[in-house]
C-alpha positions in Angstrom: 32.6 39.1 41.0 34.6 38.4 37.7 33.9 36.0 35.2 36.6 35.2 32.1 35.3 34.7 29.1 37.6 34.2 26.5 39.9 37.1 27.6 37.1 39.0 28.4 35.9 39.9 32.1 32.6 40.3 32.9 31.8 42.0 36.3 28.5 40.2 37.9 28.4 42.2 40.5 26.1 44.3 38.1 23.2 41.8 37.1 23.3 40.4 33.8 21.0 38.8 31.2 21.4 35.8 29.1 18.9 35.0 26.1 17.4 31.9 25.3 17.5 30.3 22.0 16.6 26.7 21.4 17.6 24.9 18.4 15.1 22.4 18.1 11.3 22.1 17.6 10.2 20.8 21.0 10.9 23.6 23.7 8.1 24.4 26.1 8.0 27.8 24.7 7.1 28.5 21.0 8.9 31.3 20.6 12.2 30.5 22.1 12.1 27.8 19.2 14.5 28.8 16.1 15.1 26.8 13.4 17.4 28.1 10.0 19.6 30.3 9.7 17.9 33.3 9.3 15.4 33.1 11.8 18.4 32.6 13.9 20.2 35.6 12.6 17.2 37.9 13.5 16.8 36.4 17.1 20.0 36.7 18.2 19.9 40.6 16.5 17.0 41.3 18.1 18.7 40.2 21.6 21.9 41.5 21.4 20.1 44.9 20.3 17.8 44.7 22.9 20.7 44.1 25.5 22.1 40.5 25.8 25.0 40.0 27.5 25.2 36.7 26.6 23.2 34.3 24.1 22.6 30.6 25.3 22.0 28.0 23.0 20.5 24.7 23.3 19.5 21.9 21.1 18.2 19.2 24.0 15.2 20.1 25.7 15.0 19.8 29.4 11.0 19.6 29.7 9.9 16.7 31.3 10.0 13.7 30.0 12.1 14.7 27.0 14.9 12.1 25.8 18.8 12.9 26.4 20.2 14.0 23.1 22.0 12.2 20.7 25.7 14.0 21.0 26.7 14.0 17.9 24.0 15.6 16.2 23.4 17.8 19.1 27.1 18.8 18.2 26.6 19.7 14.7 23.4 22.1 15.4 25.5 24.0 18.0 28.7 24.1 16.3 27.0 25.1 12.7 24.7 28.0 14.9 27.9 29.0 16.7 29.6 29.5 13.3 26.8 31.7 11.9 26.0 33.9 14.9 29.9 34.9 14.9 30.4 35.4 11.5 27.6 38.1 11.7 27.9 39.2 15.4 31.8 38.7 16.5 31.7 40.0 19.9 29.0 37.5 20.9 29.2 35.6 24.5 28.0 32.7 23.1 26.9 29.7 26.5 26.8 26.4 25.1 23.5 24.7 27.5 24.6 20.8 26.9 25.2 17.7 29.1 27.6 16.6 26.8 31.4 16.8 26.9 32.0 16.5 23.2 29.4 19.0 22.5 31.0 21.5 24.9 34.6 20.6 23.4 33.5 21.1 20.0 31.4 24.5 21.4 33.9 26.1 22.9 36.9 24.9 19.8 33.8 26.9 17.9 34.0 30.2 19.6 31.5 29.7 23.0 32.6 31.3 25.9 30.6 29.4 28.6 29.4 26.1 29.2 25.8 25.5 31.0 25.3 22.2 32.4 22.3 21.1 33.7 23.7 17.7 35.4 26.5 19.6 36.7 29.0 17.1 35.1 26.4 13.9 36.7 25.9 12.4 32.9 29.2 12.7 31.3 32.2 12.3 34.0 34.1 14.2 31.5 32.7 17.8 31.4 34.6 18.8 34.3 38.4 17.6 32.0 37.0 19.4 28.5 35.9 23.2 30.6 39.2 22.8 32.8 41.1 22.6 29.6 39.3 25.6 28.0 39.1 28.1 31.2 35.4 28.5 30.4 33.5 30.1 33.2 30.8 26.4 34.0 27.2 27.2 34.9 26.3 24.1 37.2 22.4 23.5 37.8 20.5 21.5 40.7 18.8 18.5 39.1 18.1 15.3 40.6 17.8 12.6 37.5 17.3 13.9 34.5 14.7 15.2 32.1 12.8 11.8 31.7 12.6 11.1 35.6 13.1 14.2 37.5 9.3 14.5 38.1 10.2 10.9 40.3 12.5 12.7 42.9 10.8 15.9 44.3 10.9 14.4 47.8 13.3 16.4 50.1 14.0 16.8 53.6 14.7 20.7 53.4 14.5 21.5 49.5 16.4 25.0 50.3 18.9 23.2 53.0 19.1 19.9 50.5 19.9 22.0 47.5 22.2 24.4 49.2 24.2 21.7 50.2 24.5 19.7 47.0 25.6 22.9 45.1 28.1 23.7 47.8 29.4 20.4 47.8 29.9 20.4 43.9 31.2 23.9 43.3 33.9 23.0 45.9 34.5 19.9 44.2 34.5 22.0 40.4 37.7 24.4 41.9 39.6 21.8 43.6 39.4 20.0 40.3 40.7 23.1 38.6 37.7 24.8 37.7 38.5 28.6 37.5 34.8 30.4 37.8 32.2 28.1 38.9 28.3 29.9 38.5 25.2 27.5 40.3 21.9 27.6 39.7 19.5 26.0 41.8 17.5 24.2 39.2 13.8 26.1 39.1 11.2 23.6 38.2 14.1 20.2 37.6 13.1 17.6 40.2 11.0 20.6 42.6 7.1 20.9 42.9 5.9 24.1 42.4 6.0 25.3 46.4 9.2 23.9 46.7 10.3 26.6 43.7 8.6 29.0 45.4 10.7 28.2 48.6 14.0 28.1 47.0 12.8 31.4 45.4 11.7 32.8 48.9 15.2 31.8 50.3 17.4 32.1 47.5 19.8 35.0 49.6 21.3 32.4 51.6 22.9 30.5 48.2 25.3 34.0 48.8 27.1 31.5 51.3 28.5 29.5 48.4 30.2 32.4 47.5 29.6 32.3 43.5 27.9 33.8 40.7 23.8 32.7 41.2 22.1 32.5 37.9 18.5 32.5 38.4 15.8 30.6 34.9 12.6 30.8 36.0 11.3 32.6 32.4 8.4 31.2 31.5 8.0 28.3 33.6 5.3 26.2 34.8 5.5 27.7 38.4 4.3 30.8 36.6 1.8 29.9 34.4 0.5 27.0 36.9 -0.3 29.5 39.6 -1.3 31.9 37.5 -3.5 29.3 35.7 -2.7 30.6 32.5 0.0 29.4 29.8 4.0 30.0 28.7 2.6 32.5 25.9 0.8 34.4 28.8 3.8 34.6 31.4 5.6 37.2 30.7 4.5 39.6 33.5 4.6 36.4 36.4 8.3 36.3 34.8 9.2 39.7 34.9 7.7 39.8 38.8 9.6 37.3 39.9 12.3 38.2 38.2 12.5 41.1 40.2 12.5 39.2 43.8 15.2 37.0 42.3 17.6 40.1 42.3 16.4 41.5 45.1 17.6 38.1 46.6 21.1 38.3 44.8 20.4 37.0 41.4 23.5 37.7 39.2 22.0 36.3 36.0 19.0 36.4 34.5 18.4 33.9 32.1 15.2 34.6 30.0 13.3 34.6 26.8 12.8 37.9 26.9 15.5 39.9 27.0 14.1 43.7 26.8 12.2 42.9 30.2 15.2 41.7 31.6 17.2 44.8 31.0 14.1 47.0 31.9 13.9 45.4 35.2 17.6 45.5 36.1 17.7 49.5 35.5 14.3 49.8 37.5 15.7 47.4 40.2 19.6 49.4 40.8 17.3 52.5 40.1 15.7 51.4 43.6 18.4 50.5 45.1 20.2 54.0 45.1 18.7 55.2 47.8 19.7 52.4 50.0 
């Protein structure tokens, strides 16, 4: 299971991690919020040290009820952080998270290697033309709506069946459209209650069917700290929990806050799994 970034193949048939940073002053978790330069130069250290495989970066956030992005500024924060991390840290698989084409042409003209769309190419009908033209692997994410009305369209017959389907569909549409390696991620906690994230969870083996790369972001999130009645700060042992029945259920990446955890519960989890 071979992904191509920028000349570089990454197997995913060994889990990996991607770390979190957001570039702006309004995600859900404090401390996944970095602002200047060198606060971003010491998270992205501290990551990569800690065991990163790649580094995502977003400037919109998805919360709910948060406003789409303007592009072009959104463009300018990426592009300038892009810059920075690789003029310090070359080697860097840098994932651009963005719902805009222009931000993931000027992204990837930067130096990203990956392009992680939470519409799945539903807001801007040309994200599909910009990654085709770059061979950038394409994360593509569930989501009914978007950030300021997803809370409106949790109603599903079958959230696993309903979800399944709609990433099937779209992944098959992504390759005959010339996508080369298509990743889906079902979309924890965008237009789903809590139980119905617990259900896709539960079930998430049978999103194997589709036959791609699963990347699994529950780090953090309010089906956590909800049932746990607690708060993003205090989540980090829910995460690393459920972390763990995500790869036991075929999770290929892990994208978290916390990367250390991450690695620590890969090696724990194949460590397990020897003696299959």
């Amino acid at each position: 299971m071979l992904i191509n970034c920028k000349g570089t193949l990454i197997d995913l048939s060994s889990p990996k991690v991607m770390g979190v940073i957001n570039l702006n002053a309004d995600s859900f978790y404090s401390k996944s919020r970095v602002l200047g330069t060198q606060p971003l130069l010491t998270k992205v250290s501290q990551m990569l040290e800690e065991g990163a495989d790649f580094i995502d970066l977003g400037f919109m956030s998805s919360k709910p009820g948060s406003e789409i992005s303007d592009p072009d500024e959104e463009s300018l924060i990426i592009c300038k952080a892009i810059e920075t991390i690789l003029d310090h840290f070359p080697e860097t698989l840098i994932s651009i998270d963005t719902i805009h084409s222009s931000v993931a042409k000027s992204g990837l003209e930067g130096g990203a290697a990956i392009i992680n769309d939470i519409s799945a190419g539903s807001h801007d009908d040309q994200m599909w033309q910009i990654v085709k033209e770059f061979s950038a692997p394409y994360i593509m994410m569930h989501m009914r709506g978007n950030p300021q009305t997803m809370l409106s369209f949790t109603e599903y017959d079958d959230v696993v069946l309903d979800v399944l389907r709609n990433l099937a569909t779209q992944k098959k549409a992504a390759i005959e459209f010339g996508l080369k390696d298509v990743i889906i991620d079902p979309g924890f906690g965008f237009a789903k209650t809590i139980d119905q994230n617990f259900e896709l969870l539960n079930k998430l083996a049978a999103f194997q069917m589709i036959e791609a790369p699963i990347l699994v972001g529950i780090s953090r999130k309010s089906m956590i700290y909800k049932t746990l009645e607690t708060s993003p700060e205090e989540s980090l042992t829910g995460t690393i929990a459920l972390n763990f029945g995500a790869l036991e259920r075929g999770a290929n990446i892990l994208r978290v806050h916390d990367v250390k955890e991450a690695k620590e519960t890969i090696t724990l989890f194949q460590k397990l799994n020897e003696f299959n």
